[in-house]
Every structure is written in C-alpha cells, then in structure tokens.
C-alpha positions as CSV (number, residue, x, y, z in Angstrom):
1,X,-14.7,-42.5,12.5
2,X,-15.2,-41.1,16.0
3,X,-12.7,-38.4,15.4
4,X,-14.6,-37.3,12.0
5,X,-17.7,-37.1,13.7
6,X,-15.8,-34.2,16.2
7,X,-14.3,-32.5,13.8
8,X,-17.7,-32.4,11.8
9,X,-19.6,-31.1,15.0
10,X,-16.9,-28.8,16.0
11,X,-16.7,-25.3,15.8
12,X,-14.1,-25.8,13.0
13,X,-16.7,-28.2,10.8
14,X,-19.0,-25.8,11.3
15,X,-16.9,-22.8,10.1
16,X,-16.3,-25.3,6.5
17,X,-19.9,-25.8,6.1
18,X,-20.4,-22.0,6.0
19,X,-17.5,-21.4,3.5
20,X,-19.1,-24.5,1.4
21,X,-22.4,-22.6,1.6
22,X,-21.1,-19.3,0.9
23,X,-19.2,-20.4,-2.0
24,X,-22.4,-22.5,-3.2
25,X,-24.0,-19.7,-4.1
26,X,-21.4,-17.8,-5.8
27,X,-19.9,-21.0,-7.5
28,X,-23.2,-22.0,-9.2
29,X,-24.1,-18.4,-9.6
30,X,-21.0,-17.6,-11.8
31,X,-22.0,-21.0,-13.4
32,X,-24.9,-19.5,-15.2
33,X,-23.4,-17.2,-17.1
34,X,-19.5,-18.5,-17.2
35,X,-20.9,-22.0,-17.8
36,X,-24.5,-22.3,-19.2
37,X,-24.3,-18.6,-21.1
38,X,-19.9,-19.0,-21.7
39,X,-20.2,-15.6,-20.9
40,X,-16.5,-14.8,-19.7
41,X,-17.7,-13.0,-16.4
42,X,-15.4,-11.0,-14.5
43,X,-17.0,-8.5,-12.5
44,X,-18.6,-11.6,-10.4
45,X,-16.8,-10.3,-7.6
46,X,-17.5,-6.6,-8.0
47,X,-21.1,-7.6,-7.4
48,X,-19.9,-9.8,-4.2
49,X,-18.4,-6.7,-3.4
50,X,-21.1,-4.2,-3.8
51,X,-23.7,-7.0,-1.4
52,X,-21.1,-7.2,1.4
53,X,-20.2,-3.6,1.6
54,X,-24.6,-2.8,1.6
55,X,-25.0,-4.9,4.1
56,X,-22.1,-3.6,5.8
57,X,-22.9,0.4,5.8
58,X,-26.8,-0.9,6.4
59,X,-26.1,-2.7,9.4
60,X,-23.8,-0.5,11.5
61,X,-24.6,3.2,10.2
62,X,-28.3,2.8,9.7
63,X,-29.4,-0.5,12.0
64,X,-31.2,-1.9,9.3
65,X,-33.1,-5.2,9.4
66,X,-31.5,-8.9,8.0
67,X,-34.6,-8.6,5.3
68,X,-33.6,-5.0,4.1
69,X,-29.6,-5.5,4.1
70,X,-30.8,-9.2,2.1
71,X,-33.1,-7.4,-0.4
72,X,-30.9,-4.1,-0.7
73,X,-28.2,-5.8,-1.7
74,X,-29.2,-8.4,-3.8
75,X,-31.3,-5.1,-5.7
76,X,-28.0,-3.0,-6.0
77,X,-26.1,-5.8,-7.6
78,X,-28.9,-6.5,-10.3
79,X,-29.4,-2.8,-10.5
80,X,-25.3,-3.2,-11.1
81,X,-26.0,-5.7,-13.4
82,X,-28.1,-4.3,-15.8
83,X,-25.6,-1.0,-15.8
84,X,-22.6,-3.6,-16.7
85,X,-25.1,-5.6,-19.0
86,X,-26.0,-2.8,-21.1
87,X,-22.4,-1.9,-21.8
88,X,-20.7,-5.0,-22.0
89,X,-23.1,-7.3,-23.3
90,X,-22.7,-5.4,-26.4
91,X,-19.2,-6.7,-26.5
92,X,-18.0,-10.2,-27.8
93,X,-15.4,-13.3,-26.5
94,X,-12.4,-11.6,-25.4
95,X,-13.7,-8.4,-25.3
96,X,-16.5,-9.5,-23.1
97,X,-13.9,-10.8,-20.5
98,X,-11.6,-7.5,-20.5
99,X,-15.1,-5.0,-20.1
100,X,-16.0,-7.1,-17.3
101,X,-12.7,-7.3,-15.9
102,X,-12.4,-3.2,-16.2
103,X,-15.6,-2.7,-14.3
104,X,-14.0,-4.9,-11.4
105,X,-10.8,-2.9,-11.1
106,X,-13.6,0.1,-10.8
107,X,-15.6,-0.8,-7.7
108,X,-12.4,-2.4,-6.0
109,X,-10.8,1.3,-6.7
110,X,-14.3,2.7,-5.7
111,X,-13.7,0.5,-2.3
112,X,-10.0,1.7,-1.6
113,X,-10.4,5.3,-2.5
114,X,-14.3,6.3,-1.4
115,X,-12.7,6.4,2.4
116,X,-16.2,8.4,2.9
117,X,-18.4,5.6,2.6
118,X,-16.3,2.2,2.4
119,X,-13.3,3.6,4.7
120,X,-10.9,2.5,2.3
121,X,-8.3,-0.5,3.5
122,X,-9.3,-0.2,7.3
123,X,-12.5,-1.6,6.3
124,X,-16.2,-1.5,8.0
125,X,-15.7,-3.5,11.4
126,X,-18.2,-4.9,14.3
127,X,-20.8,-5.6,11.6
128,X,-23.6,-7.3,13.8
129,X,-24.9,-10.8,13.1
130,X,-28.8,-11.2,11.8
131,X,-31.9,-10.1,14.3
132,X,-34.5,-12.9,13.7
133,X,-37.1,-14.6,15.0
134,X,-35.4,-13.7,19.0
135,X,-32.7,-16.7,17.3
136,X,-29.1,-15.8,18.4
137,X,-26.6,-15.9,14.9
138,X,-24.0,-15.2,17.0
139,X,-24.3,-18.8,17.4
140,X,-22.3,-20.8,14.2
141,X,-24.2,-23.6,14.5
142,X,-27.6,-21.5,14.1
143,X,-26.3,-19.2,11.6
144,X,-25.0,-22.5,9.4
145,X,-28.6,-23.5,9.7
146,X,-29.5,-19.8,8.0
147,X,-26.9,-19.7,5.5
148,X,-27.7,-23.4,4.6
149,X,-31.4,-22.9,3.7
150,X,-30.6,-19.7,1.5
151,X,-27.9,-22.1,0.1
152,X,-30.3,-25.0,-0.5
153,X,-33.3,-22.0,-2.0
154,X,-30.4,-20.6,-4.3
155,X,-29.4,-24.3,-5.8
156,X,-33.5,-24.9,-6.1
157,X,-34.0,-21.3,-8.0
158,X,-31.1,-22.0,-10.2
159,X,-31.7,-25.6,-11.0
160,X,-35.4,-24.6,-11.9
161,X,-33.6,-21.7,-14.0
162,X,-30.6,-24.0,-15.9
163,X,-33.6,-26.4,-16.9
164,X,-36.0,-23.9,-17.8
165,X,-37.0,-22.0,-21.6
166,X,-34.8,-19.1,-20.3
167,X,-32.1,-21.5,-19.5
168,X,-32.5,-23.4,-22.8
169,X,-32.2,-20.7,-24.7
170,X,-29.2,-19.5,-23.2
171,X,-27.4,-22.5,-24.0
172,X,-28.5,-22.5,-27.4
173,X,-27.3,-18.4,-27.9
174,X,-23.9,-19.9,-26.1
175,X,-23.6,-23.0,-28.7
176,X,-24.6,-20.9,-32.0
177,X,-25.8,-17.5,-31.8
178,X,-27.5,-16.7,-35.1
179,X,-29.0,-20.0,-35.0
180,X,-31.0,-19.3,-32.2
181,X,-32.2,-15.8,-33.0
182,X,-33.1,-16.8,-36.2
183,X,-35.5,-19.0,-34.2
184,X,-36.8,-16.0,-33.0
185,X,-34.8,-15.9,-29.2
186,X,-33.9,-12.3,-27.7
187,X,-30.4,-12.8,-27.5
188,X,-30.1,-9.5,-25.4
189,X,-32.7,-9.9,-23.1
190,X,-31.8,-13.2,-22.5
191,X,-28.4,-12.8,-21.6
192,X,-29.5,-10.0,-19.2
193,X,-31.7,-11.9,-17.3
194,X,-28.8,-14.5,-16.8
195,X,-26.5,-11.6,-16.0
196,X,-28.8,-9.7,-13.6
197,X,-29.5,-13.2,-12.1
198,X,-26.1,-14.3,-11.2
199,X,-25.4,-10.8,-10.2
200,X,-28.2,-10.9,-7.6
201,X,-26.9,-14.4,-6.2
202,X,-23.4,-13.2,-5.5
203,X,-24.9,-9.8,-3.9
204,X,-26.7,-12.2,-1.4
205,X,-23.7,-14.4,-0.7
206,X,-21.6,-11.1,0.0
207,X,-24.5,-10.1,2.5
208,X,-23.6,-13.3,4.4
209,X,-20.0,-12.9,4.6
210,X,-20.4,-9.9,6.0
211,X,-22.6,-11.0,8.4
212,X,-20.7,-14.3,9.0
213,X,-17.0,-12.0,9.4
214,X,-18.6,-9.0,11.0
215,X,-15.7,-7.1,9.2
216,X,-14.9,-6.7,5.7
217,X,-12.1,-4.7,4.2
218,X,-11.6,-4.6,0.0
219,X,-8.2,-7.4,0.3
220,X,-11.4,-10.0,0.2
221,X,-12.6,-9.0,-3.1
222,X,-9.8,-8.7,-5.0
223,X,-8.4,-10.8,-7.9
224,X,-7.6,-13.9,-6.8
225,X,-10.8,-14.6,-5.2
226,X,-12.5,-14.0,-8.8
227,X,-9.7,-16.9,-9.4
228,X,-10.5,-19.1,-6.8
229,X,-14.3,-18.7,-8.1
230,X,-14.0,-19.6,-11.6
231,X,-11.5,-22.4,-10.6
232,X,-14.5,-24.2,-8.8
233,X,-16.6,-23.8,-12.0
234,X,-14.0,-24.7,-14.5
235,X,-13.0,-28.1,-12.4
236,X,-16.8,-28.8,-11.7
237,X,-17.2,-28.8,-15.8
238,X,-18.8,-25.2,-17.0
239,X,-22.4,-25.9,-17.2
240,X,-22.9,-29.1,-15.0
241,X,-25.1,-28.0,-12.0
242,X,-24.1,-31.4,-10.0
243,X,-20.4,-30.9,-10.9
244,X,-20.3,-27.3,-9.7
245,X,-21.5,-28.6,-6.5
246,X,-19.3,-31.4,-5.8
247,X,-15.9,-29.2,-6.6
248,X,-17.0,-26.5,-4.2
249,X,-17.0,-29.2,-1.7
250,X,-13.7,-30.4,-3.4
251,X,-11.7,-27.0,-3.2
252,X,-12.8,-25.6,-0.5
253,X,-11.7,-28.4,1.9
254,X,-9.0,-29.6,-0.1
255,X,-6.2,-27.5,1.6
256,X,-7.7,-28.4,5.3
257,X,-5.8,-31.7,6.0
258,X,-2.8,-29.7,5.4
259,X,-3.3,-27.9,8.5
260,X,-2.8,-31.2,10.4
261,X,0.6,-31.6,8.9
262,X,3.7,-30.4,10.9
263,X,4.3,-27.5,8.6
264,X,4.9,-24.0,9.1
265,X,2.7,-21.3,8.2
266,X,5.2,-19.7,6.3
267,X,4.7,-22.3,3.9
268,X,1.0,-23.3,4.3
269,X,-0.3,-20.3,2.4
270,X,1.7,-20.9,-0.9
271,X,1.3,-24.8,-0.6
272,X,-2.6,-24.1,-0.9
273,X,-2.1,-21.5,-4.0
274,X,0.1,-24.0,-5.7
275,X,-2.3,-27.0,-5.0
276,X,-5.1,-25.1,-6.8
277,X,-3.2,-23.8,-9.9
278,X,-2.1,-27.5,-10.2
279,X,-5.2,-28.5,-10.2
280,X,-6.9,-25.7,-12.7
281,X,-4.0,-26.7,-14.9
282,X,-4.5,-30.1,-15.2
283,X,-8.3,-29.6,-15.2
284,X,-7.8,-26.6,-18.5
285,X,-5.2,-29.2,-20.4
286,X,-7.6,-32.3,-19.2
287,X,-10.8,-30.5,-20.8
288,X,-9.1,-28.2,-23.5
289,X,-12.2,-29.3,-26.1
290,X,-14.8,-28.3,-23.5
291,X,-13.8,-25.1,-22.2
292,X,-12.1,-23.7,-25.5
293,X,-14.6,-25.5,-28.1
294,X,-14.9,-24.6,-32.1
295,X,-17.5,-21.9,-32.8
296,X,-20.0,-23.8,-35.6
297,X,-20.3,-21.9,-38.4
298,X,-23.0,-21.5,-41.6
C-alpha cells in the first residue's frame, strides 16, 4: 500500500493523471457524436490537431495569453467543425466515416507540408507552460490541478448536454431518423451542434498537450491516435457517459505495470499495441449487437 501511495504522489503518478485528464476530454468528447449521435467521426483528431498547433504558434510567435490560446483554439476547431459539418453531414453511414476520415488526411498533410506555419516534421518546440494567477505550471503537480478542473468542467458540460433536449434528440435521430423529424426535430442543426461541440472539446484538450509537452510535431496526431481514441469509447460502451470514463482510466494505465517487468523496450512498444487490439477485438465480437445494431424500419 505504501508503495502505491509513492508511485501515486510521484512525478510518474502525476504524469498518468494528466494523460487520464487529457484523454477525458477527448474520450467523452468523441462520445457525443461516435456514441450518443453514432456518427462515425473521424476527423476527431484533425480538430485535436488544429487546438494544439493554435496554441502552439500563439504561444511562442505571438506570446499570447493561456485564456486567448484556450478560446482561440477551442473557436477554430468549431469554426472547423461547422466547415466539415456542412459537407459531411450531408453524407450517410459509411460515407460519413470515409468524408471525415478524408478531411483528417488533409490537415495532417496541411501539418507536414505548410513548413511556413507548422514547420512540417521538426515541429513547434519550447512551447511555454500557462501564465496564471503568478502560479508556476511548470510545476506537474500544479498544472494536474489545472488540467483536472477543465477535465471535471468538460465531464459537467457534457453530462448536462447527453441528458439534455438536445442530447435527447440526438439519440432519437441516431435510433430512427425519420421518426424523429417527423416529430418535428432539426436533424441538421442538431447534429451540428453535437459536431461543433465535440469538435470544441478536442480543440481544448489539444491546447493542453501542447502546453503539457511544450513540443508538438504532426507523428502525435496521426492515425493511430484517432484509434487509440475510439478504442476507449467503443470498450467504455458508445453512449455510456460513466463507461467512457472508467475505460479511459482502464487503457490508459493498462500498459504501465508492464514497464516494471524485465522486458526490453524493443518489445514493450508492440506488447502495448497488441494488448489494445486484443482488447478492441474482444470488446467489437463481445458487443457486435450494440455497436453494429439493425436500422428499424417503417
């Protein structure tokens, strides 16, 4: 128990409770539209991307507050959204998926190839850690204490949001479309608010790891992130809130006993990749019904 209690307090528990936060918000911001809206969503990463990279440029080129890089970003990706929302809202299922899926191979192209702005694959380094209240963020411990109340605000908004007449109405376009605009819902504007929504959360989670890194380069935004991200909603049940949470907290420290075994880091890496496709696998076979259920039909 002692030994818990140090690694919890230590500089390494610390650094897990700001990946759990970070991937909080993304997690259960993906979840509104992959799980509540089933709305395939790919480009959840672009608009990580697009926060990070904000904050980024704002920080070091410009010197630019924590409150302006926080509410620049978390605008762009929204403003992002509703571009992506007009055009590929429009499409359906599969289709959905592939638009969504094209825009993120855009802005990750955008990232390696705009060498003007992004500096392609060296990346934006010595991005400085948050100026407020005279408290120093350079400190892990204070900065979990930051990231964890925008974590905790982020749950509240979305909880409020998953329970509310938008939210309903959502998961009634989700279940049976013409149903519910027959009942007079606006399929379109609901499904951008959702999409604009989630958007903005994953801007302000990319603000933080930038923050939290001080360096970001486009290898952290590429596919298999988007992966890891959807595998944390589709274990934690699309569309449960409380399950969402409790397999962030699952998969992100799943792989960290490993690294108290006597193996060799040549190995490590592909142990943890293997661990979570296992467990996606077992999780899609386990839940087939749920994730893949029948469309109902007049």
């Amino acid at each position: 128990m002692t030994n818990m209690i140090e690694i919890l307090t230590s500089d390494y528990g610390v650094h897990l409770a700001i990946l759990v936060s970070l991937y909080l918000i993304l997690a259960q911001s993906l979840n509104l539209t992959v799980g509540l809206g089933q709305l395939f969503n790919l480009a959840h990463v672009a608009s990580y991307a697009v926060g990070a990279y904000a904050t980024a440029l704002l920080s070091t080129e410009h010197s630019a507050s924590f409150t302006v890089c926080v509410a620049v970003s978390i605008s762009l990706c929204a403003a992002f959204a509703t571009l992506l929302g007009a055009i590929s809202l429009r499409l359906t299922t599969d289709y959905f998926a592939i638009g969504t899926l094209a825009f993120s191979a855009v802005v990750s192209a955008l990232l390696i190839n705009w060498k003007s702005v992004t500096h392609g694959v060296l990346g934006i380094p010595g991005i400085p850690r948050p100026e407020l209240l005279g408290i120093d963020f350079y400190d892990n411990g204070n900065f979990l204490a930051l990231i964890g109340i925008f974590a905790v605000i982020t749950q509240a908004i979305l909880y409020c949001l998953y329970n509310s007449p938008c939210g309903r109405s959502l998961r009634a376009l989700a279940e049976f479309e013409r149903a519910a605009a027959s009942l007079g819902k606006n399929t379109r504007r609901t499904r951008n608010i959702a999409f604009c929504v989630s958007s903005a959360f994953a801007g302000l989670a990319g603000s933080f790891f930038s923050y939290y890194l001080n360096y970001i380069d486009p290898s952290s935004f590429g596919l298999g992130e988007m992966v890891f991200i959807l595998t944390i909603v589709i274990v934690g049940s699309p569309g449960s809130f409380g399950g969402v949470i409790g397999a962030t907290l699952f998969l992100v420290l799943l792989p960290e006993p490993l690294r108290f075994l006597d193996i060799s880091s040549t190995y490590l890496g592909p142990m943890r990749q293997l661990l979570h496709a296992l467990i996606l696998f077992g999780v899609v076979w386990w839940k087939r019904d749920k994730l893949f259920p029948q469309r109902r039909t007049v």
